[in-house]
C-alpha positions as CSV (number, residue, x, y, z in Angstrom):
1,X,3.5,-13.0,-16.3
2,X,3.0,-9.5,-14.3
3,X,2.7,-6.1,-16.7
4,X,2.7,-2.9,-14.9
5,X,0.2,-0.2,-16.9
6,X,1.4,3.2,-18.2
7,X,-0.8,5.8,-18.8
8,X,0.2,8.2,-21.6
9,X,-3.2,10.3,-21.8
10,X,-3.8,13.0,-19.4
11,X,-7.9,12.6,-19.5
12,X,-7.1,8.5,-18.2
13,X,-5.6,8.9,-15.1
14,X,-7.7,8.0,-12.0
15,X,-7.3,10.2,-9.3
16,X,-8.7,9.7,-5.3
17,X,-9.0,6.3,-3.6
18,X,-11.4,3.4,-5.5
19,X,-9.2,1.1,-4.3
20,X,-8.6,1.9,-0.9
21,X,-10.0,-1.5,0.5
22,X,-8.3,-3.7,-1.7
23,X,-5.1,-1.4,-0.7
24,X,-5.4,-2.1,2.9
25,X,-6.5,-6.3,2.5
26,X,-2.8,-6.0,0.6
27,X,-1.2,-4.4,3.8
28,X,-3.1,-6.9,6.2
29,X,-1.7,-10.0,3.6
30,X,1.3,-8.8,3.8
31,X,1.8,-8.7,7.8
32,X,0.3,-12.3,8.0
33,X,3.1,-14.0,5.2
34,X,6.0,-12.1,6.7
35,X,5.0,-11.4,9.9
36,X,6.1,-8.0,11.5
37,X,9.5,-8.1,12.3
38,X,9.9,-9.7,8.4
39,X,7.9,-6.5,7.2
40,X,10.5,-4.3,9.1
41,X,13.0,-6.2,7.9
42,X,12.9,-4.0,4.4
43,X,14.5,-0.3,6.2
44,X,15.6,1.7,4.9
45,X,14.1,2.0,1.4
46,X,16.1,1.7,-1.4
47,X,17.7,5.4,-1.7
48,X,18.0,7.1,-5.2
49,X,21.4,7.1,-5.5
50,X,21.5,2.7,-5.9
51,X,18.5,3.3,-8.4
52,X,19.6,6.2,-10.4
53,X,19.7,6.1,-13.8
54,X,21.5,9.2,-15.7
55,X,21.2,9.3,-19.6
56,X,24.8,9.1,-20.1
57,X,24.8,5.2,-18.6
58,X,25.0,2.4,-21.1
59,X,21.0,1.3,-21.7
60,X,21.2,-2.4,-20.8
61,X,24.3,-2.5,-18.0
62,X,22.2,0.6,-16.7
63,X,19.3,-1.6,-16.3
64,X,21.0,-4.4,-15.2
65,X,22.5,-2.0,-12.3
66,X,19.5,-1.2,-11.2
67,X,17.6,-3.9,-10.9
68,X,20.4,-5.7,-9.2
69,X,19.9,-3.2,-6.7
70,X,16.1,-3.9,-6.3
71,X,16.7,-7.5,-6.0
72,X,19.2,-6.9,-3.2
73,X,16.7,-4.3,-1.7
74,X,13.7,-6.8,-1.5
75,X,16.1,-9.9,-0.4
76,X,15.7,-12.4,-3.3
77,X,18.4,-14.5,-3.9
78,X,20.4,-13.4,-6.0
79,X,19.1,-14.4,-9.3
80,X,19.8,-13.0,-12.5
81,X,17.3,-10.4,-14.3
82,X,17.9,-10.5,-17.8
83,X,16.3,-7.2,-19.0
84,X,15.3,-6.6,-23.0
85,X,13.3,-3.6,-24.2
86,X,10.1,-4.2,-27.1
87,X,7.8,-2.8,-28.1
88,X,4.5,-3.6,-26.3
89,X,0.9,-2.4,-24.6
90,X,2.2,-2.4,-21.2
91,X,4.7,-0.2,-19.3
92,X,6.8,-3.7,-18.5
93,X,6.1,-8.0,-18.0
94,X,8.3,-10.5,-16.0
95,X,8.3,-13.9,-17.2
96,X,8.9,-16.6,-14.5
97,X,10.9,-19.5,-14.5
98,X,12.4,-22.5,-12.7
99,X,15.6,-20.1,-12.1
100,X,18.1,-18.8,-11.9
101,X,17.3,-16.6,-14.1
102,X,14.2,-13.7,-14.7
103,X,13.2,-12.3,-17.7
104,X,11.7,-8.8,-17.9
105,X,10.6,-6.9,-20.5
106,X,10.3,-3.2,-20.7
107,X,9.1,-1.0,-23.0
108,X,10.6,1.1,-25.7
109,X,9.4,4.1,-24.7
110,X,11.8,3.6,-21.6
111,X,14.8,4.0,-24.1
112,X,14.2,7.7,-24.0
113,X,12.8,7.9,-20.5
114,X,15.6,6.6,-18.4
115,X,15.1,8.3,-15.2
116,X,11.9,5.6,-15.1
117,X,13.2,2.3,-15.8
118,X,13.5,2.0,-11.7
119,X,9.8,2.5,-10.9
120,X,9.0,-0.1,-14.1
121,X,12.0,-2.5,-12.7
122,X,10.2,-2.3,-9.1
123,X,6.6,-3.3,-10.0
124,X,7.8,-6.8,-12.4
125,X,10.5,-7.6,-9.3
126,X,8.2,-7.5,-7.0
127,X,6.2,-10.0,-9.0
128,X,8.4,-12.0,-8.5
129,X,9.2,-12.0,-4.6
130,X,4.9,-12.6,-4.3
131,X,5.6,-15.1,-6.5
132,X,8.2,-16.8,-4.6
133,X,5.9,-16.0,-1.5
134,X,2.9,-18.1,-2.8
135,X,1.3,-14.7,-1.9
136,X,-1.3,-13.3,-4.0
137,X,-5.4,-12.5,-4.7
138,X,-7.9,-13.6,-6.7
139,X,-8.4,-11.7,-10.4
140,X,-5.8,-9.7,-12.3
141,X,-6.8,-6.3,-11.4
142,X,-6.5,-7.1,-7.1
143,X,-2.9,-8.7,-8.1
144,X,-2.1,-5.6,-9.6
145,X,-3.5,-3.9,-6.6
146,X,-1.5,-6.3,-4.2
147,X,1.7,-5.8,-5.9
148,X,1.4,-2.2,-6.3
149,X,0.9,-1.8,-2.2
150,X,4.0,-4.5,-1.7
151,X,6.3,-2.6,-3.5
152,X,5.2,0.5,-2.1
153,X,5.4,-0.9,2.0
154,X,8.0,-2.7,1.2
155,X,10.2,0.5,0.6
156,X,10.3,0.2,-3.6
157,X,7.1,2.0,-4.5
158,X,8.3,5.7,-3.7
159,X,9.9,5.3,-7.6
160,X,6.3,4.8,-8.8
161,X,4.8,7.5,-7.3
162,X,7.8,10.0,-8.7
163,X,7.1,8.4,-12.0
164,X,3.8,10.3,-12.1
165,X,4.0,13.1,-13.8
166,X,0.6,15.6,-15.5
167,X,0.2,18.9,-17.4
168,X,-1.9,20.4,-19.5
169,X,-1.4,18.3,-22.8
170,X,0.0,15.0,-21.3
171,X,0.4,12.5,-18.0
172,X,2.2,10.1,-17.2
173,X,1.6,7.2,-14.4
174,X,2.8,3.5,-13.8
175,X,1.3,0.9,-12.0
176,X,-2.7,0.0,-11.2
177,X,-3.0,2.4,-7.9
178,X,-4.2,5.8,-8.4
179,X,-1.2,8.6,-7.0
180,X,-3.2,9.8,-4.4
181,X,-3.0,5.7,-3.2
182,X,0.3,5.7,-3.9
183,X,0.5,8.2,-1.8
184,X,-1.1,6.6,0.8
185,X,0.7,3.6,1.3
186,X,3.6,5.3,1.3
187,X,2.6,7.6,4.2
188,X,1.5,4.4,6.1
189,X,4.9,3.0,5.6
190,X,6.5,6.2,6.5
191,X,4.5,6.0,9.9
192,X,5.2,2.6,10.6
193,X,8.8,3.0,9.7
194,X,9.6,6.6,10.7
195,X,10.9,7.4,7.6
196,X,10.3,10.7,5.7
197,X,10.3,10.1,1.6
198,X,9.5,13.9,0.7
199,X,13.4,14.5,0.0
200,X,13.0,11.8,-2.5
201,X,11.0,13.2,-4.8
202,X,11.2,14.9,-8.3
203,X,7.9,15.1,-9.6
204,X,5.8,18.4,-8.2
205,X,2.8,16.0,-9.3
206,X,3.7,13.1,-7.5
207,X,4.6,15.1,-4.2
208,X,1.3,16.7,-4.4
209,X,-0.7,13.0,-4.1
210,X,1.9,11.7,-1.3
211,X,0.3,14.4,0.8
212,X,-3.1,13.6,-0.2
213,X,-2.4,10.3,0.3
214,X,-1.1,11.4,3.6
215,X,-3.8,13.2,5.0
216,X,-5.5,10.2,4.2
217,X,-3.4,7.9,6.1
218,X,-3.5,10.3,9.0
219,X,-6.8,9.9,9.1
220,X,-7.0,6.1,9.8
221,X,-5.4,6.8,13.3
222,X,-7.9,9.0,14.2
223,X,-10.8,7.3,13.9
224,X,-12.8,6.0,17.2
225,X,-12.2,4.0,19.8
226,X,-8.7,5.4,19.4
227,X,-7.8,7.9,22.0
228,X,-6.7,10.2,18.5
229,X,-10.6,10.8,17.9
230,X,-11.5,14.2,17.1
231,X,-14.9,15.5,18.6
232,X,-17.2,14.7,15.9
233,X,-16.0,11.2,15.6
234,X,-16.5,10.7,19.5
235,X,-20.0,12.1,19.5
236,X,-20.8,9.8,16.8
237,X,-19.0,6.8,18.3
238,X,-21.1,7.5,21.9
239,X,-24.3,7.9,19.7
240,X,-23.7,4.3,18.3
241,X,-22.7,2.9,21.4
242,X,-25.9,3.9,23.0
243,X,-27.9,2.7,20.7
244,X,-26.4,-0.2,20.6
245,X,-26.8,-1.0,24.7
246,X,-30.5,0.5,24.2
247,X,-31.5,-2.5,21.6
248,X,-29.7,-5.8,21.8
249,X,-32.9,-7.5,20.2
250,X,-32.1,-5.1,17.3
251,X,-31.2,-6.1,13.9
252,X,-27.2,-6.8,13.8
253,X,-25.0,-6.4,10.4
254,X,-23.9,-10.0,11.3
255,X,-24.3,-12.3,14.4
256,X,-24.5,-10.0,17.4
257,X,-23.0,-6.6,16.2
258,X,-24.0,-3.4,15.3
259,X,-22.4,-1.5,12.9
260,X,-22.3,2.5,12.7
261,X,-24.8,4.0,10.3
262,X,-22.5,6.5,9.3
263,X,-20.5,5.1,6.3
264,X,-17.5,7.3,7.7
265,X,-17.3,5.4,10.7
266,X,-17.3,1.8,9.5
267,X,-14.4,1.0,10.7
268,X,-15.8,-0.1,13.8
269,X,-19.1,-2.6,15.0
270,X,-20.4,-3.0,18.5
271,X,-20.9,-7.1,19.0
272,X,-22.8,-8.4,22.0
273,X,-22.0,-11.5,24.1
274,X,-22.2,-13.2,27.2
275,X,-19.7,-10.7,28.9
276,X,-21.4,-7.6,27.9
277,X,-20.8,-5.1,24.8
278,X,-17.3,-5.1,22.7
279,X,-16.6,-2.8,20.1
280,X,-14.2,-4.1,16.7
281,X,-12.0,-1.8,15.2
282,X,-9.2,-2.1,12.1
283,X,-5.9,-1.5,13.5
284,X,-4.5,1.6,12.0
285,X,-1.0,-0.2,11.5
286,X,-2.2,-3.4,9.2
287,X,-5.9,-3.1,9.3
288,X,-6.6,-6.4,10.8
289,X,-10.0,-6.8,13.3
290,X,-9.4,-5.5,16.9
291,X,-12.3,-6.7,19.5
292,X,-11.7,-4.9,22.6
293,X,-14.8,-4.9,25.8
294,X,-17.2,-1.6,26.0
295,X,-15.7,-0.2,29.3
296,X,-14.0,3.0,29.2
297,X,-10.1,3.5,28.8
298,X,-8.1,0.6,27.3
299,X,-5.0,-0.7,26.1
300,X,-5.4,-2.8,23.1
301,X,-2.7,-4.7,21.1
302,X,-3.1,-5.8,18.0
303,X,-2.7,-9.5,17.5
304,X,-1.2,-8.9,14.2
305,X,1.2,-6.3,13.6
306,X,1.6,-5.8,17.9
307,X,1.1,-2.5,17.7
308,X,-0.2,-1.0,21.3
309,X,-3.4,1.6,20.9
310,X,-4.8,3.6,23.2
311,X,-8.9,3.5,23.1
312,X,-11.6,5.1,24.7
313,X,-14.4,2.8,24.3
């Protein structure tokens, strides 16, 4: 069973990034079960016009419509989704089963809010395409995490974000991620996919976090080695460096490297060896590990995702 949470209190909703590691393990998992041409694979996202959902349409065909076109969107066979409405805690549950056939559940607040069935539809369908990808992580809350960010990369989770919605009195917001993280992964999906989601959106609120969530995401390809660096992060990077060279007896974060003090510049760790210093990095495409030799201008390519970076080590 998968639920996806709804928050209906304005004072509850979690804003920033507390999950921002568990966010990018999800975008490295999903790289390494689909590979990168099976990740492109899902362009374009789904477009508003297969997922609308006008009050006018009949309840349950509506429903049906829609999540037909979410199945087709994230290429599961073509099973059917029976779709019911209750009353319950959560926003929506899936059930699996040996097949054909899917049952998911939404709630009956979603009666009355149509417009959101799609970004409730997304979350439980995606369920089931980790399911049927063995893919997943340990605990309830990184699941939620994981399948959040899948639906979301995968070119689904732009309905999520659009579901948020926040005034003075009340709020609104579906799934586990926080909209600002929301935000995020859809800005690293619109840079890896050259796609621009801000036409998409009807929500002021969830516009707002997609560029938060985007100035984050810009951020991640400007960290050092890359080339992108700015200034500060290149005078801290050559500070680190040199220390490192200066004491290779020093005491190492792990077998042979030295990571930067600064927490902002964790993302990379000078390792020594046998062929002199090398510097790791997490690819700003899928975050996987990058080791590249301490020797001025290079080309790296990450072994993952092949994404080509230019670094100035």
């Amino acid at each position: 069973m998968g639920g996806t949470g709804v928050v209906a209190n304005g004072s509850e909703v979690v804003h920033g990034f507390p999950h921002l590691d568990t966010v990018r393990s999800a975008i490295t998992a999903l790289y390494r079960r689909l590979s990168p041409e099976g990740v492109l694979s899902y362009a374009p996202s789904v477009v508003p016009g297969d997922v609308a959902f006008a009050d006018q349409d009949d309840l349950h065909l509506g429903a049906q419509r829609v999540a037909r076109a979410l199945v087709q969107h994230l290429k599961l066979p073509e099973a059917r989704m029976i779709v019911s409405f209750r009353e319950m805690h959560h926003a929506a549950s899936v059930e699996f089963t040996a097949g054909p056939e899917y049952f998911i559940e939404l709630n009956d607040r979603f009666r009355t809010h149509r417009r959101d069935i799609g970004a409730a539809l997304a979350h439980e369908i995606m369920h089931v395409l980790l399911h049927r990808l063995d893919l997943s992580f340990p605990g309830t809350r990184d699941n939620e995490i994981l399948t959040d960010t899948a639906t979301t990369y995968l070119g689904a989770g732009w309905l999520l974000l659009d579901a948020f919605r926040e005034d003075r009195v009340s709020s609104q917001k579906l799934g586990y991620l926080t909209p600002e993280e929301f935000g995020y992964v859809l800005a690293k999906r619109a840079i890896a996919f050259d796609e621009d989601p801000s036409p998409w959106f009807t929500s002021p609120q969830g516009y707002t976090a997609y560029t938060k969530g985007r100035a984050q995401a810009l951020r991640d390809a400007q960290q050092p080695p890359l080339t992108t660096a700015g200034w500060s992060g290149r005078h801290r990077y050559a500070k680190d460096r040199r220390y490192a060279r200066e004491h290779p007896g020093g005491a190492p974060t792990d077998a042979g490297s030295w990571a930067s003090a600064s927490p902002s510049s964790s993302a990379y760790a000078f390792e020594s060896g046998p062929d002199g210093l090398r510097v790791s990095f997490s690819c700003p495409t899928c975050h996987a590990r990058i080791r590249v030799p301490v020797r001025g201008r290079v080309r790296a390519r990450c072994g993952l995702c092949r994404t080509i970076l230019e670094c100035d080590t």
